[in-house]
Gaussian input, Z-matrix of N, CA and C with variables (Angstrom, degrees):
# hf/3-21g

backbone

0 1
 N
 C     1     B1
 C     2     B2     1     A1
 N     3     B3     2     A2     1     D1
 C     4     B4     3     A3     2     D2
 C     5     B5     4     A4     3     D3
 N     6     B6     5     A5     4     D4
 C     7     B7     6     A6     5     D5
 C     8     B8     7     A7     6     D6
 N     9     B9     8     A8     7     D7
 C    10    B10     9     A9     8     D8
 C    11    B11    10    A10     9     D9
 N    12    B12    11    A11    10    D10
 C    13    B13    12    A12    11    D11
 C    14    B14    13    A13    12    D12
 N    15    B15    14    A14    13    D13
 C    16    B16    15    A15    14    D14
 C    17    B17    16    A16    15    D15
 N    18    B18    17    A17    16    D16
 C    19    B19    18    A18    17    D17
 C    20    B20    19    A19    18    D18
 N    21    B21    20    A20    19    D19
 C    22    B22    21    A21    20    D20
 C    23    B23    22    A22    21    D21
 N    24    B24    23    A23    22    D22
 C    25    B25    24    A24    23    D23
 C    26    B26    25    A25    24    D24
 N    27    B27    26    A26    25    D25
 C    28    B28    27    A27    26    D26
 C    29    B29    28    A28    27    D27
 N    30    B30    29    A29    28    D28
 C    31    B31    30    A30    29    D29
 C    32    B32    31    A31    30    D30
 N    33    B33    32    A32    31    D31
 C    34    B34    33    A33    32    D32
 C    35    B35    34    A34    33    D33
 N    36    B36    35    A35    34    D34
 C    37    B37    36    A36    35    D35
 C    38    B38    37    A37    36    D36
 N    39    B39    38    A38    37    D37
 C    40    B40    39    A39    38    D38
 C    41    B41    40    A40    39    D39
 N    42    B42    41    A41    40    D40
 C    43    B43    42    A42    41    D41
 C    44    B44    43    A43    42    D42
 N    45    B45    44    A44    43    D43
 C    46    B46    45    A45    44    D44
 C    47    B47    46    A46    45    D45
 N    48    B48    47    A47    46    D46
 C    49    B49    48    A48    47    D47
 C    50    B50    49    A49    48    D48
 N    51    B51    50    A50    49    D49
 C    52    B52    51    A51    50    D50
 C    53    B53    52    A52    51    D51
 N    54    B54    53    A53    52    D52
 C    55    B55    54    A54    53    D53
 C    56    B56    55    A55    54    D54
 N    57    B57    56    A56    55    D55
 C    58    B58    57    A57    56    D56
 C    59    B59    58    A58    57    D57
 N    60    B60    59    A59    58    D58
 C    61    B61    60    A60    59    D59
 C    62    B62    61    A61    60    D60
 N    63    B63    62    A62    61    D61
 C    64    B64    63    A63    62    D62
 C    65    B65    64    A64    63    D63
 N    66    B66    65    A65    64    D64
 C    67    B67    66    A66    65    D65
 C    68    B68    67    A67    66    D66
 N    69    B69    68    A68    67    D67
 C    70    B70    69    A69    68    D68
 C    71    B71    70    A70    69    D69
 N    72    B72    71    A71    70    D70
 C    73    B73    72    A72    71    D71
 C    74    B74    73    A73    72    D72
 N    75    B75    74    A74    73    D73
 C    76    B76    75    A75    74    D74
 C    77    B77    76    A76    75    D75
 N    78    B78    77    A77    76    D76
 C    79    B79    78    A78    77    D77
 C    80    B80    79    A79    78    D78
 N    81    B81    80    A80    79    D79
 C    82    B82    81    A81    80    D80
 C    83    B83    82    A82    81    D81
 N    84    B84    83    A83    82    D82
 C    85    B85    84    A84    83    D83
 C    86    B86    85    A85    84    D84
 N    87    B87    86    A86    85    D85
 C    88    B88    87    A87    86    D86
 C    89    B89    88    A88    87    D87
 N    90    B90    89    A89    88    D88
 C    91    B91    90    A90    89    D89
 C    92    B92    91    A91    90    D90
 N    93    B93    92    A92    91    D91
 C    94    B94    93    A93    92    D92
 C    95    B95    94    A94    93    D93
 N    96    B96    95    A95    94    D94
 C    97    B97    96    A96    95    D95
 C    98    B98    97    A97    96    D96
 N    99    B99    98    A98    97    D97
 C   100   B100    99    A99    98    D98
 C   101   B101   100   A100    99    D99
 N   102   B102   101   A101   100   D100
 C   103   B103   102   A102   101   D101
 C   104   B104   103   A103   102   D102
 N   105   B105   104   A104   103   D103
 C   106   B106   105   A105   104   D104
 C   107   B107   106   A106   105   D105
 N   108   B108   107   A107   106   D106
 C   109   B109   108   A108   107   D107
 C   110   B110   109   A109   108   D108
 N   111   B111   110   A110   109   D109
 C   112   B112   111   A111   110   D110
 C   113   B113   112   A112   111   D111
 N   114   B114   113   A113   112   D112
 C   115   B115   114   A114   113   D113
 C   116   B116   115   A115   114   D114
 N   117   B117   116   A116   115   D115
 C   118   B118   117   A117   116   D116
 C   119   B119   118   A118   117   D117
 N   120   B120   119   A119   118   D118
 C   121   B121   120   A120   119   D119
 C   122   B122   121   A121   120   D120
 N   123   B123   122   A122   121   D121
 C   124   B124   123   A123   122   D122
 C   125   B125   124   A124   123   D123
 N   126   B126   125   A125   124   D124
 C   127   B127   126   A126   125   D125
 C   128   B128   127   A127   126   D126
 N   129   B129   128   A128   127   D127
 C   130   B130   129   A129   128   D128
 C   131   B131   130   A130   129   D129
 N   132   B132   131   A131   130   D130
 C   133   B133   132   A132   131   D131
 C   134   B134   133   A133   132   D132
 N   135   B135   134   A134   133   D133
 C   136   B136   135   A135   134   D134
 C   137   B137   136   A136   135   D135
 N   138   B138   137   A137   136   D136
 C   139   B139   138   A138   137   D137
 C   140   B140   139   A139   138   D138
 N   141   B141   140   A140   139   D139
 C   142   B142   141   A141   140   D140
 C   143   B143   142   A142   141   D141
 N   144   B144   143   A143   142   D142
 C   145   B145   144   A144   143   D143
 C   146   B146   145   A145   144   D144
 N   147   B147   146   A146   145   D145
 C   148   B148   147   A147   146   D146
 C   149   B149   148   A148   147   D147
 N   150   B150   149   A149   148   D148
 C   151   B151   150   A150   149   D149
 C   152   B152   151   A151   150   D150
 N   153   B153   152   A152   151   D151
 C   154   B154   153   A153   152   D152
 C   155   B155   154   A154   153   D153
 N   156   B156   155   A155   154   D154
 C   157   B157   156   A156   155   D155
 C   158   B158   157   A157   156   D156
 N   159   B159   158   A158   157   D157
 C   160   B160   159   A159   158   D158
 C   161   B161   160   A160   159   D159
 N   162   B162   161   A161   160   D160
 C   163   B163   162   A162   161   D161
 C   164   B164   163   A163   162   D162
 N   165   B165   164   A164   163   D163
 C   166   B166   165   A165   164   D164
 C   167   B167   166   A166   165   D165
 N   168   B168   167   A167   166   D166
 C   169   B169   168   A168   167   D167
 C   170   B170   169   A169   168   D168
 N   171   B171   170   A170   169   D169
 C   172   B172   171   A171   170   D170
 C   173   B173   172   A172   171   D171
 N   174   B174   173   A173   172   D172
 C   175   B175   174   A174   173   D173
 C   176   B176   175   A175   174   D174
 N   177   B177   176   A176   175   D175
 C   178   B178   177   A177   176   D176
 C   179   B179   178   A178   177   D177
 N   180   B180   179   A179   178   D178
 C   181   B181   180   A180   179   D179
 C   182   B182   181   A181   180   D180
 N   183   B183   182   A182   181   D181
 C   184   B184   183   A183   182   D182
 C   185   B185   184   A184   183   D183
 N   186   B186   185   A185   184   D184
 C   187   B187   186   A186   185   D185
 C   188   B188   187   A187   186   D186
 N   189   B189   188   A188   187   D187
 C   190   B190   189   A189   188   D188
 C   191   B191   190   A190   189   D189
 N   192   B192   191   A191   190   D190
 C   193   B193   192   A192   191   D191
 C   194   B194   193   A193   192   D192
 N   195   B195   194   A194   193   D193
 C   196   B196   195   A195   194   D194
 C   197   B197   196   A196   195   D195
 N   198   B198   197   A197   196   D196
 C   199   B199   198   A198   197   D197
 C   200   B200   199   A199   198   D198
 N   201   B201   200   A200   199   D199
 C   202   B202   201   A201   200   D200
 C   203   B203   202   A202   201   D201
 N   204   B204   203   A203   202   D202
 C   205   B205   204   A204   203   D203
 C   206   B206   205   A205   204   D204
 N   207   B207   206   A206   205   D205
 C   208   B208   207   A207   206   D206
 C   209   B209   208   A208   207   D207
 N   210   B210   209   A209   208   D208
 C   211   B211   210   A210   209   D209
 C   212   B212   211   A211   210   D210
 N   213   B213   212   A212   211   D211
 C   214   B214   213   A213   212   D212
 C   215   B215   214   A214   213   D213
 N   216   B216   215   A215   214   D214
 C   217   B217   216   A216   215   D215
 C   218   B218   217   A217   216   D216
 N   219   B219   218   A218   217   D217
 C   220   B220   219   A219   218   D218
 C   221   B221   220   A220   219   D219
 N   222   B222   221   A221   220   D220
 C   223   B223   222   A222   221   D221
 C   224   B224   223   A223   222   D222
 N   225   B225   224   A224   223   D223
 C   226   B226   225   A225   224   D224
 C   227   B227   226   A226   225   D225
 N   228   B228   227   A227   226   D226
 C   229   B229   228   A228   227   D227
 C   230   B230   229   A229   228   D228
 N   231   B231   230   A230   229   D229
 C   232   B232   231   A231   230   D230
 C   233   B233   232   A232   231   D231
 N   234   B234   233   A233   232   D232
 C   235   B235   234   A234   233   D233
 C   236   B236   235   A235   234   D234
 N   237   B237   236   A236   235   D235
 C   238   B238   237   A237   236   D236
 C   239   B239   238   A238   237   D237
 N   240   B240   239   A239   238   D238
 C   241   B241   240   A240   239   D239
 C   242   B242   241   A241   240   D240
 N   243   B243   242   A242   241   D241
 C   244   B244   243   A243   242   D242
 C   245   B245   244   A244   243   D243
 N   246   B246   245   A245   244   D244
 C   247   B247   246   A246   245   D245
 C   248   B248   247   A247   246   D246
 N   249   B249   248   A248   247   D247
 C   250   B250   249   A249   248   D248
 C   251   B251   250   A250   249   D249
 N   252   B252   251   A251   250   D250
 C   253   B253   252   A252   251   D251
 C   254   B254   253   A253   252   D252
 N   255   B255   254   A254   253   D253
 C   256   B256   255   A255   254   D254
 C   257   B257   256   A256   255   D255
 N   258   B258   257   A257   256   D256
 C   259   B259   258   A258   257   D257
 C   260   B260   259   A259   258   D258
 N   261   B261   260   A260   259   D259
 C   262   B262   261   A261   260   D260
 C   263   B263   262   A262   261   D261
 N   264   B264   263   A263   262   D262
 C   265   B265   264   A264   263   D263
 C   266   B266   265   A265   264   D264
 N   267   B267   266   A266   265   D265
 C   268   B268   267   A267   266   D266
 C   269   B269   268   A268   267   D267
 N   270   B270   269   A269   268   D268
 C   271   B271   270   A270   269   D269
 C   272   B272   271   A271   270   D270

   B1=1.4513
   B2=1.5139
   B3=1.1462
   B4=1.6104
   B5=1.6448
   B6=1.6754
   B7=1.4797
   B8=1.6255
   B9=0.6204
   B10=1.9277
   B11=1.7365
   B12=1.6657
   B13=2.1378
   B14=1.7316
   B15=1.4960
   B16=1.6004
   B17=1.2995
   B18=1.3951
   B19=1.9559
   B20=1.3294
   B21=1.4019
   B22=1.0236
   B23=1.8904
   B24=0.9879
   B25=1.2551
   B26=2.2660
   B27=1.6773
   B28=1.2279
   B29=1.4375
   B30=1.1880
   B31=1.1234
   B32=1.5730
   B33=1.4140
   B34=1.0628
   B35=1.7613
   B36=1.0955
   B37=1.6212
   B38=1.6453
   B39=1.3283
   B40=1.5598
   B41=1.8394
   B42=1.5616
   B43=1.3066
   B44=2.0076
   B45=1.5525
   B46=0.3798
   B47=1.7268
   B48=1.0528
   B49=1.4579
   B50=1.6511
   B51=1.1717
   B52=1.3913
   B53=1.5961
   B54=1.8754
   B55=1.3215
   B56=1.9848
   B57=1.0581
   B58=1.1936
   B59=1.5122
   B60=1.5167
   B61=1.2113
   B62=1.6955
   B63=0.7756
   B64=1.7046
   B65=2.0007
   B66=1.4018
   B67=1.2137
   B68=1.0950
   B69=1.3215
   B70=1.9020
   B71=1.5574
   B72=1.0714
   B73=1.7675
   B74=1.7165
   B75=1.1956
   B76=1.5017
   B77=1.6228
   B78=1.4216
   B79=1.5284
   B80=1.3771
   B81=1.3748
   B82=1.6408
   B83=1.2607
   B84=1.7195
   B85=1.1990
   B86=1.9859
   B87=1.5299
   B88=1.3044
   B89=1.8806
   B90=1.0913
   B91=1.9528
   B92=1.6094
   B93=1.0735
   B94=1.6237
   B95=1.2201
   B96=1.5046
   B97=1.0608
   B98=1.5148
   B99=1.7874
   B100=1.2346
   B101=1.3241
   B102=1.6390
   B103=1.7816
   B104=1.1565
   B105=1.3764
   B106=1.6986
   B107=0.9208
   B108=1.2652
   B109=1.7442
   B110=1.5038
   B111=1.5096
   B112=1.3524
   B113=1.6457
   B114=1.6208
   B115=0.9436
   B116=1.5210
   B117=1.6477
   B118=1.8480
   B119=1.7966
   B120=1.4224
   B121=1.6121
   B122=1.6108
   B123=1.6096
   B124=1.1174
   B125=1.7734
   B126=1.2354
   B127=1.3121
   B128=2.0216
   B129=1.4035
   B130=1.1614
   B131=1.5123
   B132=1.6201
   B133=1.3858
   B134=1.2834
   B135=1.3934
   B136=1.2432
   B137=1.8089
   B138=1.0438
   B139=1.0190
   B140=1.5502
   B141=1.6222
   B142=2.2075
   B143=1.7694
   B144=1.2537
   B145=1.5350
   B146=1.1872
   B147=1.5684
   B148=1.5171
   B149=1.5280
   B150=2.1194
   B151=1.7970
   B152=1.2796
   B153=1.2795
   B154=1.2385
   B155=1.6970
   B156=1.4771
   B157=1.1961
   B158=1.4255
   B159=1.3578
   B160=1.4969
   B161=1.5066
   B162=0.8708
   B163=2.2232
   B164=1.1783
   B165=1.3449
   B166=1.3017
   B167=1.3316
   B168=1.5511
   B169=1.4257
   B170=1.1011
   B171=1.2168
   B172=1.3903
   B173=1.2118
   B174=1.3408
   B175=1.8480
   B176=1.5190
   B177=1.3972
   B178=1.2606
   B179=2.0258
   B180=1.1991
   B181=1.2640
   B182=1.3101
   B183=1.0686
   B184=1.8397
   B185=0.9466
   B186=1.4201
   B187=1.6909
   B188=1.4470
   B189=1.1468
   B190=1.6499
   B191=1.4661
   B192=1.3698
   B193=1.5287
   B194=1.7361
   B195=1.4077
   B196=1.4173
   B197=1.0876
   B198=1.4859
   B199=1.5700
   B200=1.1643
   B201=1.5370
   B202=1.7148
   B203=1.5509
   B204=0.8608
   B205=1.4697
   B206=1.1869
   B207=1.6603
   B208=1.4256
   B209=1.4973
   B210=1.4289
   B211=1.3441
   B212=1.1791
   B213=1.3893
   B214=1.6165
   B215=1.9497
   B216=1.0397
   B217=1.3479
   B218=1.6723
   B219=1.6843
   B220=1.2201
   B221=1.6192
   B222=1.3044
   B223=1.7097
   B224=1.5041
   B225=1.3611
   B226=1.2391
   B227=1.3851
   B228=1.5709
   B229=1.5661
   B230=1.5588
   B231=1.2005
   B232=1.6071
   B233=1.4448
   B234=1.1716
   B235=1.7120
   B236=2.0695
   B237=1.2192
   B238=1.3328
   B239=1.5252
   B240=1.4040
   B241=1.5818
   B242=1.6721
   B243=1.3296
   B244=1.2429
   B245=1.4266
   B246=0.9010
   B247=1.8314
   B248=1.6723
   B249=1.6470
   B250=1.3939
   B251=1.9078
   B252=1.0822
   B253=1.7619
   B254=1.4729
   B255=1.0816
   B256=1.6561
   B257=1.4557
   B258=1.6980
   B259=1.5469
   B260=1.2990
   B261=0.9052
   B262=1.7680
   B263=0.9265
   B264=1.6596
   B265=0.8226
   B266=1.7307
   B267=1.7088
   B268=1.2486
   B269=1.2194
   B270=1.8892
   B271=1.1952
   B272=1.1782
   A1=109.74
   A2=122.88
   A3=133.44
   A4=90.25
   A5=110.41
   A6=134.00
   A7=104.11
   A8=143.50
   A9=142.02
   A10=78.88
   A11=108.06
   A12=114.81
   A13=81.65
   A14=94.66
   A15=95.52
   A16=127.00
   A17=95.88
   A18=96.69
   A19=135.65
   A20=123.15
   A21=128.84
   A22=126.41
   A23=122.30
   A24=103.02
   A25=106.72
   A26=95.11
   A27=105.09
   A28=111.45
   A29=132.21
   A30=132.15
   A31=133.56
   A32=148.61
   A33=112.86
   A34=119.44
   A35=107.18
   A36=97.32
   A37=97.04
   A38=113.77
   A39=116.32
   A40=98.67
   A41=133.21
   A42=119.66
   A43=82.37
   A44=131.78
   A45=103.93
   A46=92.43
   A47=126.12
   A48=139.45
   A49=113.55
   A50=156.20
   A51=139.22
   A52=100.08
   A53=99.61
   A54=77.27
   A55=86.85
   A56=137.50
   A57=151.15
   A58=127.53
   A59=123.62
   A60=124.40
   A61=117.97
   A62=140.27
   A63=148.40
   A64=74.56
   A65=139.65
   A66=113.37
   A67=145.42
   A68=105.25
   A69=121.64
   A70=113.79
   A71=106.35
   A72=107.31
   A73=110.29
   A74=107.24
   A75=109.58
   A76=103.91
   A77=115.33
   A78=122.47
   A79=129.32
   A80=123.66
   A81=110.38
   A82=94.02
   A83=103.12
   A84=128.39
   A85=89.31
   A86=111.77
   A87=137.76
   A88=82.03
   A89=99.78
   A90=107.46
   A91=114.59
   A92=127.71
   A93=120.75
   A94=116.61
   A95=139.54
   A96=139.92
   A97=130.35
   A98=87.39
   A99=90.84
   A100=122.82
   A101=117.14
   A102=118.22
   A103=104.00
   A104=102.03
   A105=125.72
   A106=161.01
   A107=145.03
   A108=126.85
   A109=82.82
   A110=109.08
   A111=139.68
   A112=95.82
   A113=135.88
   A114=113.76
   A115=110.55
   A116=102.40
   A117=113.43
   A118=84.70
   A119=82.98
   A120=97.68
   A121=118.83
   A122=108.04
   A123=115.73
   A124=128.46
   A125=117.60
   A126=114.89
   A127=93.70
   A128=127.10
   A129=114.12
   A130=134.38
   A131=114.54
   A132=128.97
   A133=103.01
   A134=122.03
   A135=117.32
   A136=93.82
   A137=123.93
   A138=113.94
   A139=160.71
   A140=73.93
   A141=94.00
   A142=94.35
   A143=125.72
   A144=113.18
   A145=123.07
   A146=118.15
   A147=112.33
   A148=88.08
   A149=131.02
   A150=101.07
   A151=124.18
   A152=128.38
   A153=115.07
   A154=104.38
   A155=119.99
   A156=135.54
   A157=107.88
   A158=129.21
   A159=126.62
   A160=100.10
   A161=104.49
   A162=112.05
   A163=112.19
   A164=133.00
   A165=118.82
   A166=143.32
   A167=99.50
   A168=108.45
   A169=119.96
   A170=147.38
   A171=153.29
   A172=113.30
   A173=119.25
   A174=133.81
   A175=99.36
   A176=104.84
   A177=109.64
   A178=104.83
   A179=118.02
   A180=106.07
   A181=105.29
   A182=136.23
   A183=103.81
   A184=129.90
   A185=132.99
   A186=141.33
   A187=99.79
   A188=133.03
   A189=133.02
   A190=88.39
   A191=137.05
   A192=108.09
   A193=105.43
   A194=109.59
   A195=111.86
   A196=96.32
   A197=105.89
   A198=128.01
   A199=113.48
   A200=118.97
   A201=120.59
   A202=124.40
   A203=132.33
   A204=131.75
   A205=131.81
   A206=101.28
   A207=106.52
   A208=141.37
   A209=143.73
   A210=158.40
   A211=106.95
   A212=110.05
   A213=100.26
   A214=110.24
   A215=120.33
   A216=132.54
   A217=90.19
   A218=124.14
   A219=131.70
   A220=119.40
   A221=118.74
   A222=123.09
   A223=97.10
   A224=105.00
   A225=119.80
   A226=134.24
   A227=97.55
   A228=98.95
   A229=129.62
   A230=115.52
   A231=118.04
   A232=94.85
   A233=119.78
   A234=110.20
   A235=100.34
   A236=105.75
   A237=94.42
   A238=116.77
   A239=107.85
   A240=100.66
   A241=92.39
   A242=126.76
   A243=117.18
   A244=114.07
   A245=125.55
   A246=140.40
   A247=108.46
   A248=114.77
   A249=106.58
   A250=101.60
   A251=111.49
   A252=127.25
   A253=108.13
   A254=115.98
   A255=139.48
   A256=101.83
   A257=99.42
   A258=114.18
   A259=116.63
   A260=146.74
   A261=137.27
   A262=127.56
   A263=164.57
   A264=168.92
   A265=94.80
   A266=126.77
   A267=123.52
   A268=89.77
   A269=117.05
   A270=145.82
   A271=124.33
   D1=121.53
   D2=172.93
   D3=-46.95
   D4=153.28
   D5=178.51
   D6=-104.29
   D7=170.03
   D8=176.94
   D9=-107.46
   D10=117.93
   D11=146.64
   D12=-86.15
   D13=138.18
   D14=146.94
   D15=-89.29
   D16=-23.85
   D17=156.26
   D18=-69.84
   D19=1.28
   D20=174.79
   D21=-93.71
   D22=154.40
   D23=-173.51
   D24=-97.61
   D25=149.45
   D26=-163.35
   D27=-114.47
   D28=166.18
   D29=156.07
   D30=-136.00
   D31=175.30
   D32=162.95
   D33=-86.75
   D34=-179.81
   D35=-166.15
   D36=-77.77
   D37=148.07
   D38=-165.68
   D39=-73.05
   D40=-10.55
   D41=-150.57
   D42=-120.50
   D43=30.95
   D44=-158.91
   D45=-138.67
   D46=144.07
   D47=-148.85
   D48=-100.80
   D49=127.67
   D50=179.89
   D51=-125.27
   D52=136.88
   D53=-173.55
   D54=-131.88
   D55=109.49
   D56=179.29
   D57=-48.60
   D58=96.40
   D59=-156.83
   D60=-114.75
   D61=136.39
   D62=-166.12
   D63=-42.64
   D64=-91.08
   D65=-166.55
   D66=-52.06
   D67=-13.68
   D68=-171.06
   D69=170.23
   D70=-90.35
   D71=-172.56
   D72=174.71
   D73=141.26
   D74=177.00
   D75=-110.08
   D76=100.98
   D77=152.71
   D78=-57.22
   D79=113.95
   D80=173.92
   D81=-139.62
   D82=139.52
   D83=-154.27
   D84=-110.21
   D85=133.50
   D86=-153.37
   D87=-88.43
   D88=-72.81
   D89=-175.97
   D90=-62.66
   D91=-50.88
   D92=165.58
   D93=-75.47
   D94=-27.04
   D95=-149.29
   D96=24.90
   D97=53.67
   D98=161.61
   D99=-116.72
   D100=164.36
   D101=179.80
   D102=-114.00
   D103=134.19
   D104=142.71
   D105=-112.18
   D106=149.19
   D107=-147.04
   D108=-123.94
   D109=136.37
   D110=160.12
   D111=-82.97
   D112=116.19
   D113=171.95
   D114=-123.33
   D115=53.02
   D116=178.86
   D117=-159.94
   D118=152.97
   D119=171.73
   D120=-95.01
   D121=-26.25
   D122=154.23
   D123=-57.33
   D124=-25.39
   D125=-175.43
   D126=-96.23
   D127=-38.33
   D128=155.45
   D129=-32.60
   D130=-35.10
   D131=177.39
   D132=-73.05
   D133=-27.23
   D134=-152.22
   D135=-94.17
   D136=-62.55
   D137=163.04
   D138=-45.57
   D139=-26.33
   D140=163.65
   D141=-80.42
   D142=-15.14
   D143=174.56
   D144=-81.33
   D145=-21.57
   D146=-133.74
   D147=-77.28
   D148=-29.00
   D149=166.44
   D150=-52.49
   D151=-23.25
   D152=-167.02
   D153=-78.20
   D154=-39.38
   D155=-152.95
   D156=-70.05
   D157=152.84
   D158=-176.05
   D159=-86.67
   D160=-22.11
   D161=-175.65
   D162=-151.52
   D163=130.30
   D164=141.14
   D165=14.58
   D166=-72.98
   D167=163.00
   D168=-67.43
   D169=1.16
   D170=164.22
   D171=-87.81
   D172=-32.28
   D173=174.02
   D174=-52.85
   D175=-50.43
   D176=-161.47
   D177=-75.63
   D178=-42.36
   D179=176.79
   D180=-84.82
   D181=-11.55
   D182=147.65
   D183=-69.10
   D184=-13.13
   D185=165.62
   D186=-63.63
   D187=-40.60
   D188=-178.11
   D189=114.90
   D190=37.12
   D191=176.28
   D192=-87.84
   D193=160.88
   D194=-175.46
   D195=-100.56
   D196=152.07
   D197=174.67
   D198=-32.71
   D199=-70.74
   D200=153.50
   D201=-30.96
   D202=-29.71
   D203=168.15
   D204=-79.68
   D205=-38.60
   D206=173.99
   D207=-50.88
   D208=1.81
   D209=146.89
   D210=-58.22
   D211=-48.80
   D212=-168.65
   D213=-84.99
   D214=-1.39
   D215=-178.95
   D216=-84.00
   D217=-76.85
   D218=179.04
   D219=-42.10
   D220=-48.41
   D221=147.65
   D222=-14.27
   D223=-79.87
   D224=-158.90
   D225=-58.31
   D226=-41.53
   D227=152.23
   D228=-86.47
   D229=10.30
   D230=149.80
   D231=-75.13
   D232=-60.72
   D233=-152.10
   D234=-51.60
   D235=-13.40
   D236=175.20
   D237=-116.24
   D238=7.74
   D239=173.94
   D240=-88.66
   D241=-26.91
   D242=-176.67
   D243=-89.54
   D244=18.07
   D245=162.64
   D246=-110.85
   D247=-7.73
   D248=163.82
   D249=87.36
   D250=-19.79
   D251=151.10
   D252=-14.82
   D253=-66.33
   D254=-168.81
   D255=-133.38
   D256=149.63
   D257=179.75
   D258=-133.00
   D259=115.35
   D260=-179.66
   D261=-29.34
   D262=47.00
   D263=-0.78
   D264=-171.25
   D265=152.18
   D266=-179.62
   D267=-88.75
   D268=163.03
   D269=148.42
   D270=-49.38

């Protein structure tokens, strides 16, 4: 199972669909067919950023997350790099 670097740069997985919901977002993955529930709108931001973002951790402070918050955002995007959600993005 891939680990989340927050220094590394991420993306979402290209086979993978976002669909944006008053609570968060429903992910469904085209090649596993699996679903996931985004259940924050903040971690949705974070993830429609992470191409633009140079790292992870940068995804996350353009969403506005606070220093204090930030673990549990990164938690979170492991829990979806290891569901194939997100992929590490090439150099």
């Amino acid at each position: 199972m891939p680990s989340l670097d927050p220094e590394a740069a991420w993306q979402l997985h290209p086979q993978v669909s976002v669909r944006p919901e008053p609570f968060g977002a429903l992910l469904y993955h085209f090649g596993t067919r699996k679903l996931s529930f985004l259940k924050d709108r903040v971690l949705l931001d974070i993830v429609e950023g992470l191409s633009e973002a140079a790292t992870a951790r940068e995804a996350c402070d353009r969403a506005g997350v606070a220093a204090e918050h930030r673990a549990t955002y990164l938690r979170a995007l492991g829990t979806l790099a290891e569901s194939h959600m997100i992929q590490e993005r090439a150099a």
